[in-house]
C-alpha positions in Angstrom: 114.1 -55.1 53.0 114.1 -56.3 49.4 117.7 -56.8 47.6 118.0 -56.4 44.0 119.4 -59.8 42.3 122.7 -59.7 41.2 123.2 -59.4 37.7 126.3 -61.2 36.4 127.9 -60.0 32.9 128.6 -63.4 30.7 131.4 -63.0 28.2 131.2 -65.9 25.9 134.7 -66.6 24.3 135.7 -68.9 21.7 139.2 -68.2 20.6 141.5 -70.7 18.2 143.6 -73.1 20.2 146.4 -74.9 19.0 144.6 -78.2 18.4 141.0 -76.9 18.1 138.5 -73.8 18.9 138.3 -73.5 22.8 135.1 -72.1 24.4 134.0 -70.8 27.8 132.4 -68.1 29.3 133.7 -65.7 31.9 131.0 -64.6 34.5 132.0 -61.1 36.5 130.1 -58.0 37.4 133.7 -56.2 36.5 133.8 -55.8 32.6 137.5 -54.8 32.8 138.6 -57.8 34.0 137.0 -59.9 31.9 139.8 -60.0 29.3 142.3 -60.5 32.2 140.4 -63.5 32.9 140.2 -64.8 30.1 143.8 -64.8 29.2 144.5 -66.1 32.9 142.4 -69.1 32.1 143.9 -69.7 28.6 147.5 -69.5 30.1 146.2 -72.4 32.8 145.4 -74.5 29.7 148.9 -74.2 27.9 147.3 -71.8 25.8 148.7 -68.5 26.6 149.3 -67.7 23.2 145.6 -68.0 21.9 144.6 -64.6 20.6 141.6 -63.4 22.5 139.9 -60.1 20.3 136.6 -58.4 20.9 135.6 -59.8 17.3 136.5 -63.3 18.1 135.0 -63.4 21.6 133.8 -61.6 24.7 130.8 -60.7 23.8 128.4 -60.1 26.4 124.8 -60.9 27.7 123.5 -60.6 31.5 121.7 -62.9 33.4 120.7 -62.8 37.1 122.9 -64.8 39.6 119.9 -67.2 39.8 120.4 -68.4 36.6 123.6 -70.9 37.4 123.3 -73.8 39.7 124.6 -73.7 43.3 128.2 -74.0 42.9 128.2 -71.4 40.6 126.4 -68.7 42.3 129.0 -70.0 45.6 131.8 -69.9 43.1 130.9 -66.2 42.5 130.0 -65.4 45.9 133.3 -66.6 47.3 135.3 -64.7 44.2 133.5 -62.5 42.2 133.7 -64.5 39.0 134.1 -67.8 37.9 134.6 -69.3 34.3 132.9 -72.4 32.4 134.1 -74.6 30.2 132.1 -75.5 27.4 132.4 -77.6 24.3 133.8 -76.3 21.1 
């Protein structure tokens, strides 16, 4: 039996911080909790009160769960989404 990849939504954010832009992406199959997400991550940083908007990020591409290295595709695996970090 063949399986379909999955496809994982990528929502690039880059949102003002309060020393400089931060940057990641959010990797889910669930668009709806991609905001969520984000904001949870922010708030892990000290940044809870970064203002996360659909003009200023979360916009989407897809890619196919064999696109991100190992840990990734576990880290997804294991939880249905992970997030990277990535320079501003």
């Amino acid at each position: 039996m063949n399986q379909s990849p999955v496809t994982i939504n990528i929502f690039g954010t880059r949102v003002p911080g309060k020393s400089s832009a931060i940057h990641f992406d959010v990797m889910t199959t669930v668009e709806a909790t991609a905001f969520r997400l984000a904001q949870d991550y922010l708030a892990s940083l000290g940044e809870a009160e970064a203002v996360i908007t659909t003009g200023e990020g979360l916009y989407r591409h897809n890619e196919s769960q064999a696109f991100f290295s190992q840990i990734q595709q576990q880290a997804f695996s294991a939880h249905g989404r992970f997030i990277l970090p990535l320079p501003s």
